[in-house]
Every structure is written in structure tokens, then in C-alpha cells.
N, C-alpha and C positions, 0 to 999 in steps of 0.2 A: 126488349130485344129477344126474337127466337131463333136460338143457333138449336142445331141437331146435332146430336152427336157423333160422333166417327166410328166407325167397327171395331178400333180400338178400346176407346174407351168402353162401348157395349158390353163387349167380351171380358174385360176387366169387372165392370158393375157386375154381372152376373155370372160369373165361372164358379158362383160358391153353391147354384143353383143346379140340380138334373135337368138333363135337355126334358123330360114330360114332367108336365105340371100334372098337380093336383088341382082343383080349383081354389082350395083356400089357395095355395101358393099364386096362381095366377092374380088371384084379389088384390095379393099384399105386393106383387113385383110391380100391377100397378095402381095401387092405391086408391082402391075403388072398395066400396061394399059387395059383398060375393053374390047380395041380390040382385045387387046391377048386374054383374057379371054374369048370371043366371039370364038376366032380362035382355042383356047385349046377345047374346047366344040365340034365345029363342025368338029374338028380333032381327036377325040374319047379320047383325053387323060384324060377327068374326064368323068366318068361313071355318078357319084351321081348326074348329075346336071337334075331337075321336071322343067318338062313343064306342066302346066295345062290351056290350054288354049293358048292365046297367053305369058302371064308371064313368064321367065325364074327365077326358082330360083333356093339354093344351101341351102344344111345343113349344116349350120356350124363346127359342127363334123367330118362330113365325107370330106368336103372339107382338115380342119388341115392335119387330117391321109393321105389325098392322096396326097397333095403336099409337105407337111413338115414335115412328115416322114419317 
């Protein structure tokens, strides 16, 4: 069974979390290896991820909706 979950529950799972990720943090919210996550990025499949500088980061928001929804 694949249910989704609600903006409630979301919000709840991750309010202990800063709206900008780091990328280890984006690894571990979703339970991926940071080189996949490194490889998803340079492979176009998240759009949301700022670069300002050298820093890679991620919004936490928009990362949930794009991979776990």
C-alpha cells in the first residue's frame, strides 16, 4: 500500500529541521547516500538545489515535494 502523506504530518516529521539544508542533512531527511545526492543534482533530477558560491544547499520544502511526493 502507497499512501502519502498529509502537510500535517510533513510539517510535524520535519519542524525539528531549518527550512536550508545542508547537504549531509538533505542525505539523511532522505535516506540516501550524499553521493547519490551529489549525482541526483548533477543529473538534473532536483531542480531546487542553490548554489551560492561554492555551498551547495537545499530547501527543505521543496526537496519533501520533489522526492516524496
Amino acid at each position: 500500500m502507497n499512501q502519502k502523506l498529509t502537510k500535517i504530518e510533513l510539517d510535524s516529521a520535519l519542524s525539528y529541521l531549518p527550512p536550508v539544508l545542508t547537504p549531509e542533512e538533505a542525505a539523511d531527511v532522505l535516506r540516501i547516500k550524499l553521493s547519490t545526492l551529489y549525482r541526483h543534482v548533477s543529473e538534473g533530477r532536483y531542480s531546487g538545489a542553490v548554489k551560492r558560491g561554492k555551498p551547495l544547499r537545499f530547501w527543505r520544502d521543496r526537496l519533501v515535494k520533489e522526492f516524496m511526493l
